[in-house]
C-alpha positions in Angstrom: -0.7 3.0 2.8 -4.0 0.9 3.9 -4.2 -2.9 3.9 -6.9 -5.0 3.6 -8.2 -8.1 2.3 -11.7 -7.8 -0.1 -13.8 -10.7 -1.1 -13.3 -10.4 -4.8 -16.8 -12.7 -6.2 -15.1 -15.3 -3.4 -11.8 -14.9 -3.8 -9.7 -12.9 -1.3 -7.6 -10.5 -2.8 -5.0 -8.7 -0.7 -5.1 -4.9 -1.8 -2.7 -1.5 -1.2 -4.4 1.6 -1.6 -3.5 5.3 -1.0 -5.3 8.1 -1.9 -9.0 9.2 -2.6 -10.9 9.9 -6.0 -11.5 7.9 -9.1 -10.3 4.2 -8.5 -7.1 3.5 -10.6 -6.4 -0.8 -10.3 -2.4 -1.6 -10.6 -1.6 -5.2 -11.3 1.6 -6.9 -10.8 3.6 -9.6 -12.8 5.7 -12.2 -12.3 7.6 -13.2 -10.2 6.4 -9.8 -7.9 4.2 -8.5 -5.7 1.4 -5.3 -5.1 5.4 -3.9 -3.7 6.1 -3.3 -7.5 4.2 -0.4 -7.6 5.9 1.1 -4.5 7.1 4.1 -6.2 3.7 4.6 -8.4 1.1 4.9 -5.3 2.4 7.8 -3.7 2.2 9.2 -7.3 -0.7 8.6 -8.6 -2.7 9.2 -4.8 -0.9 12.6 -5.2 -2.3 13.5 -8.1 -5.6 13.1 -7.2 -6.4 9.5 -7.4 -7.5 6.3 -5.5 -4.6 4.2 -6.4 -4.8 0.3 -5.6 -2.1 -2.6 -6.1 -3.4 -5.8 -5.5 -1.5 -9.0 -4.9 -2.6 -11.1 -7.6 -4.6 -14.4 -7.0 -1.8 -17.1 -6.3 0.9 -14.4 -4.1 1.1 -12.8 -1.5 -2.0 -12.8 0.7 -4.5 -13.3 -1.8 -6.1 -16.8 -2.4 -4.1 -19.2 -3.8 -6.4 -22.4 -5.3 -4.3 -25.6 -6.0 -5.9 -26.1 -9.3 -3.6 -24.9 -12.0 -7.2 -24.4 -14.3 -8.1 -21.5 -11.4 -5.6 -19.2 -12.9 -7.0 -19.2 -16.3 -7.1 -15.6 -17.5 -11.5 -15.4 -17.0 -10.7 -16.1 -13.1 -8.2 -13.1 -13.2 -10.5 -10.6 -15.1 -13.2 -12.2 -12.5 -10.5 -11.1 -9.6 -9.9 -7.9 -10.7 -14.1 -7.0 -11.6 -14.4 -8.3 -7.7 -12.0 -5.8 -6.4 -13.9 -2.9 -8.2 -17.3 -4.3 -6.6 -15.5 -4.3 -3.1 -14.0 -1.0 -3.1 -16.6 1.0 -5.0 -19.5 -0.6 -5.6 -21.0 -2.9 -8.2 -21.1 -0.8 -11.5 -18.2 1.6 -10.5 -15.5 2.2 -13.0 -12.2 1.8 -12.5 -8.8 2.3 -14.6 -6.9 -0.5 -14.7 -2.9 -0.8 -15.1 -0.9 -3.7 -15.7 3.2 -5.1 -16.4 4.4 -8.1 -17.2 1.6 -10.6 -16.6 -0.3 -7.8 -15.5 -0.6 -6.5 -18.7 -2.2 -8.9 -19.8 -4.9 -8.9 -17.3 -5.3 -5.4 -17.9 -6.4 -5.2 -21.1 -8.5 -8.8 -20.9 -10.2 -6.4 -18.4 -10.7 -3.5 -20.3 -11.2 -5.9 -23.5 -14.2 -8.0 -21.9 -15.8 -5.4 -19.6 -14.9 -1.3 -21.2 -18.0 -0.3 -19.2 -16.0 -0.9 -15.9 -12.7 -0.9 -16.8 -12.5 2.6 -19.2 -9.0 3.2 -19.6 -6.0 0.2 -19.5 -2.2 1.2 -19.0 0.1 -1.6 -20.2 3.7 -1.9 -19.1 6.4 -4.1 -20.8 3.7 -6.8 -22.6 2.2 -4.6 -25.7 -1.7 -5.8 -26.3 -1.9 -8.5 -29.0 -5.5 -9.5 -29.6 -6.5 -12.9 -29.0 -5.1 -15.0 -32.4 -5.4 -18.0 -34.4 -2.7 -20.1 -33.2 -2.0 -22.0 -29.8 0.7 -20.1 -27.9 2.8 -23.4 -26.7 3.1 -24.3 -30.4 4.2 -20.7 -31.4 6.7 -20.4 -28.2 8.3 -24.2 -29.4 9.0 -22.3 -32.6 10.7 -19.6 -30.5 12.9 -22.1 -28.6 13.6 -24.1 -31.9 14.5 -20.8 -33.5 17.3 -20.2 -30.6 19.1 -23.6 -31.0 17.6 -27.3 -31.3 18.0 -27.8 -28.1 16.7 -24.5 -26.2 13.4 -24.2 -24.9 11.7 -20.9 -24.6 11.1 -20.4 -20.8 7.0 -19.9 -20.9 7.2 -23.8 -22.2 9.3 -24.7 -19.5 7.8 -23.2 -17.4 4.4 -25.8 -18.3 5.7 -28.7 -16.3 4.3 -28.3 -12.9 7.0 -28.6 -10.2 10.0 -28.1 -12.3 10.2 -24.6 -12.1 9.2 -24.5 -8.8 12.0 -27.2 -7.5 15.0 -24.9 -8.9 13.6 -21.3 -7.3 12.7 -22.9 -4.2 15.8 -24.5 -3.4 17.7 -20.8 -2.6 14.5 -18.2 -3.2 16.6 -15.0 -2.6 19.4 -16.0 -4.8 16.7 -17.2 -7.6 15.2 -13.6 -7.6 17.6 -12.0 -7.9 18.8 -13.8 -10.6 16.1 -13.6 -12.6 15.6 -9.7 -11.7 19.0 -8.6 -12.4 18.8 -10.9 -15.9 15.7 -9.4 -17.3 16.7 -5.8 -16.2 18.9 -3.6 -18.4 21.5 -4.4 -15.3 21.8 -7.8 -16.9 24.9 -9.3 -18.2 25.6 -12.2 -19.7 25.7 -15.1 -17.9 28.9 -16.6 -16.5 28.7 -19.3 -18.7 28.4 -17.1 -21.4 25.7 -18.4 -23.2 22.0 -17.7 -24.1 20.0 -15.8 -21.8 16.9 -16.4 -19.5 14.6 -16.3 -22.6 15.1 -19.8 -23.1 16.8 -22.9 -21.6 19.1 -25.5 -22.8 17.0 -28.9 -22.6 18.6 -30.5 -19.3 19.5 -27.4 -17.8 17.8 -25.1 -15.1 16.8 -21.7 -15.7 19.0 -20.5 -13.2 22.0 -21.5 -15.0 21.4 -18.8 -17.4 21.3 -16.2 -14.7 24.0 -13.5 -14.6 27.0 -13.9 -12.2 26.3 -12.9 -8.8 27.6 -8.8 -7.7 25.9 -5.8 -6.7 22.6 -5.4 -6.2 21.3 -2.6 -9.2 20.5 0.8 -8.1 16.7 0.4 -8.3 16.6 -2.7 -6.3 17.8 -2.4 -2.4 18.5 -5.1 0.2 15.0 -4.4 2.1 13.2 -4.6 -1.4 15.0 -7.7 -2.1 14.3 -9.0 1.5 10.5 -8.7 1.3 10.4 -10.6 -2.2 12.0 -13.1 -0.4 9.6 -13.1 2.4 7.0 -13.2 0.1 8.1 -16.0 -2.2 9.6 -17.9 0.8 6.3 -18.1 2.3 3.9 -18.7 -0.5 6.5 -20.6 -2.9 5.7 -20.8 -6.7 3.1 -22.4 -7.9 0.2 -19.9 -7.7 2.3 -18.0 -9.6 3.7 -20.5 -12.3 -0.1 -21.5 -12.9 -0.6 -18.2 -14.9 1.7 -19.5 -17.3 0.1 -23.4 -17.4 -3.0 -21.4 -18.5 -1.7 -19.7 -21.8 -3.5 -22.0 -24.3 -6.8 -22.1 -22.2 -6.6 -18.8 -22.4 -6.4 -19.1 -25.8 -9.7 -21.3 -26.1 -11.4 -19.0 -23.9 -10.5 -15.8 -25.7 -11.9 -16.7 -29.5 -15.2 -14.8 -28.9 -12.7 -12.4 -29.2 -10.0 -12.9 -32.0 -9.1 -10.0 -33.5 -10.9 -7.4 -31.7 -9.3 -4.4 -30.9 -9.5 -2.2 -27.6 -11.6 0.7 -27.8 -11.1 2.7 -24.2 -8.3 5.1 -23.9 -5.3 3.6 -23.4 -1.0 3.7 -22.9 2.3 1.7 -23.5 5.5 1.9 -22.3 8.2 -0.5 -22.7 11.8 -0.7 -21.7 14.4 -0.6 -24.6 16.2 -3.7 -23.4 13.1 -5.3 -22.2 12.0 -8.5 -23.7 8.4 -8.8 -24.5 8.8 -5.2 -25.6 11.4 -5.8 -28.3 9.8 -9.4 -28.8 6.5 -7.4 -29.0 8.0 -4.8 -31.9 4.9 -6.3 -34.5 2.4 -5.6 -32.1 3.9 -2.4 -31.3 3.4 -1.5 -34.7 -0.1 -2.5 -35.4 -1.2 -0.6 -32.2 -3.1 2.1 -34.4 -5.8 -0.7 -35.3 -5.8 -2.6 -32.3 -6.0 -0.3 -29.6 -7.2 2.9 -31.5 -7.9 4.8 -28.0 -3.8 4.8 -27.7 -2.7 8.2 -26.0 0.8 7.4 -26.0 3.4 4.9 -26.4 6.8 5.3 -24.8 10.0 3.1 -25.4 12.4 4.2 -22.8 16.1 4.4 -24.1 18.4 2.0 -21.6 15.2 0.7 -19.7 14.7 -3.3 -19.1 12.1 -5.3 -17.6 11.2 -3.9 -14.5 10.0 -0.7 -16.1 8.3 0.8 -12.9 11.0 -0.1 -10.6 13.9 0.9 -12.8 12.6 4.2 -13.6 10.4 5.0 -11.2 9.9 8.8 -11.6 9.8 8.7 -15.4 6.9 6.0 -15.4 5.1 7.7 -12.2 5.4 11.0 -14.7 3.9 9.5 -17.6 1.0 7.6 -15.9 0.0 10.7 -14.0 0.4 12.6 -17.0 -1.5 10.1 -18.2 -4.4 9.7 -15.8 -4.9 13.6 -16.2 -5.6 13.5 -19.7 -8.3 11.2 -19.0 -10.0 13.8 -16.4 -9.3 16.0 -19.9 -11.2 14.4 -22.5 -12.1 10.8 -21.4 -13.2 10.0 -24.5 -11.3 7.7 -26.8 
């Protein structure tokens, strides 16, 4: 694998690559890393492609602005356009691939700019086209909805530092908390209430965490260590910022309410995953908002970390995938 920072329109953007052909973009969520897609870019490379993981603005070794506004969802389609004009040249398409938060970014790509970005992948987060109503007022509802006083974690997570105090007090212990709760490893928390997807006013998230044992079988001690090392180093904020931007986002998007992605594109979701079962409505209106779909896969037993927890399947049905595209690229 080949390292190397790119000026991304004056950003720095710490990309992974490995293999040579047409350009495929992978982009991470939270709380991760371009070491996500581990498993995928011997994959994909293999099957003929020039497969890239970037570290997202805000981790890792890409830039990481202090200004929560520099991680509004623009800057991040602005990121990922860079990397394209870096690695191939201005005007080059790519095919772009996102989870979690990354999904999102994906398809804002693909949404805003189809002539670069001509297929989108989406794991985990199914597209929902920009809507009518401010997300922090629809996610209080969520919260309300699991008890008066829960709050649904994307609100909590809005108050700068308060996320950040509780992960960086123990980092390691803090991901793997919130790894092992959002995968289908997950158990109910020792204090046997709720889960991570909200928090008890007064409470940290952490306390909603499973009880600590083995580490899951997709998840070793070295991949473990270098989240740590990671996180450690470059503490939270960048990454938090991506949520502080949801209802910018919002305002920024409204050219585009409604509109529905036109390039070739791909879901899959884990069964127990959250923003896939959260995400059941927009699974079901996929055939008018992205009508390019070539497949969209719910895998039986699967939670969050959908690339990570099953590795081969995913790295099967994204090659598959990519192939088609080679195929028929139409939509």
């Amino acid at each position: 694998m080949k390292h190397q920072v790119v000026d991304a329109r004056g950003t720095r953007i710490h990309c992974v690559e490995e293999g040579s052909g047409p350009l495929v973009l992978l982009v991470h969520g939270f709380p991760e890393s371009w070491y996500s897609w581990r498993h995928q870019l011997p994959a994909i490379a293999e099957a003929g492609f020039r497969a890239v993981a970037i570290d997202v603005r805000g981790y890792g070794r890409s830039s990481a602005p202090l200004e929560v506004e520099a991680y509004g969802m623009l800057q991040h389609v602005s990121d990922n356009l860079g990397v394209v004009e870096a690695l191939a040249g201005r005007g080059s398409p790519a095919i772009i691939i996102g989870h979690d938060w990354g999904a999102p970014i994906a398809t804002c790509s693909a949404l805003l700019r189809p002539d670069i970005f001509t297929a989108v992948a989406m794991l985990s987060v199914p597209y929902s086209p920009p809507g009518g109503r401010r997300p922090t007022e629809a996610f209080a509802e969520i919260g309300r909805l699991a008890g008066q006083d829960e709050e649904f974690y994307i609100n909590y997570f809005q108050e700068p530092g308060r996320a950040e105090r509780e992960a960086e007090i123990d980092v390691r212990s803090w991901l793997l908390g919130f790894y092992v709760a959002a995968s289908a490893d997950g158990v109910r928390p020792a204090s046997g209430a709720g889960t991570i997807a909200t928090v008890a006013r007064g409470t940290m998230l952490r306390d909603r965490f499973p009880a600590p044992g083995p580490l899951p079988g997709w998840l070793t001690e070295d991949d473990l260590g270098f989240y740590t090392g990671e996180f450690e180093r470059t503490g939270f904020r960048g990454a938090l910022n991506r949520y502080r931007n949801v209802d910018r986002d919002w305002q920024d998007l409204q050219p585009w309410r409604g509109a529905p992605i036109r390039v070739p594109s791909l879901f899959i979701g884990g069964e127990k995953d959250g923003p896939t079962m959260w995400g059941a409505r927009a699974i079901a209106r996929f055939p008018d908002t992205l009508p390019g779909l070539r497949g969209s896969h719910i895998l039986p037993g699967c939670g969050h970390w959908v690339q990570q927890e099953r590795a081969d399947e995913v790295s099967r049905l994204l090659v598959d995938w990519l192939k088609s595209l080679q195929q028929s690229p139409g939509a």
